[in-house]
N, C-alpha and C positions, 0 to 999 in steps of 0.2 A: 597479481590479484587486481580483480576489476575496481574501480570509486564509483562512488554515488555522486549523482548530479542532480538538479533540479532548479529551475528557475526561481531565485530568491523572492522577489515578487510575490510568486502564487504561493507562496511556504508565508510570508508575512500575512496576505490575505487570509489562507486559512486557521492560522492563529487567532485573527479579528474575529472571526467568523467565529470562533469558539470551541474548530476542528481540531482533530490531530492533527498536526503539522508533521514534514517528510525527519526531522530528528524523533520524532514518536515514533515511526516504522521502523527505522535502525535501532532506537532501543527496545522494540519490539525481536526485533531479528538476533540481537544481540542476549535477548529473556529467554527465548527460546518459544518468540511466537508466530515461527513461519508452520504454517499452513500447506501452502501448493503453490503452483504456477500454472497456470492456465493461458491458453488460448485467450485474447478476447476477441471474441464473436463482433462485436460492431467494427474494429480496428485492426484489421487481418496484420497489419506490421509492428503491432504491439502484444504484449500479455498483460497479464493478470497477477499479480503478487496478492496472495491472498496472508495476514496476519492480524494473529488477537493482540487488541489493544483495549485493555479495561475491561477484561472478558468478550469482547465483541468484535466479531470478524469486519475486517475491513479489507475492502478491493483497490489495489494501487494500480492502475494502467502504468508501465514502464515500456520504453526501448531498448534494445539491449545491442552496443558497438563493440567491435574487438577489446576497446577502449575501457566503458562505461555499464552505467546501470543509468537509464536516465525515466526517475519519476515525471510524472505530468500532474497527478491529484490522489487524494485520500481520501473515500467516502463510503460510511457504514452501510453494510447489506445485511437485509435479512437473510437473503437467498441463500449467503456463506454462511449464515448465522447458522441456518437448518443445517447446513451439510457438513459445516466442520466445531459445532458444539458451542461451546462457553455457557455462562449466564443468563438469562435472557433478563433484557433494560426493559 
């Protein structure tokens, strides 16, 4: 089974910042709020982790090695919003 990685740093910053941070997307995955996995379009060597957090779709850009899952950021879209439901904030 694959681990999750992620630069501690940017997981602290986005806490500051008042984001979800990359342990809200594992208990999101863990809730049972995956979504998809998508292409991302700006970063041909990455995808897209799409999961509801607080009713609200959020896009996680990840890598993915034999190894790992490795996050880069978490940040709310509307775009998933339309496509895969929840709430609306």
């Amino acid at each position: 089974m694959k681990s999750w990685a992620w630069k501690p740093e940017k997981n602290q910053l986005l806490k500051e910042m008042g984001r979800p941070c990359f342990e809200d997307v594992l208990e999101s995955l863990i809730n049972g709020g995956f979504r998809d996995v998508l292409s991302n379009p700006n970063y041909p060597e990455q995808k897209l982790l799409i999961v509801m957090i607080d009713d609200y779709a959020h896009a996680v850009p990840f890598k993915e090695t034999e190894e790992l899952f490795f996050l880069f950021t978490v940040y709310p879209s509307r775009a998933y919003q339309k496509r895969y439901g929840g709430n609306e904030k």
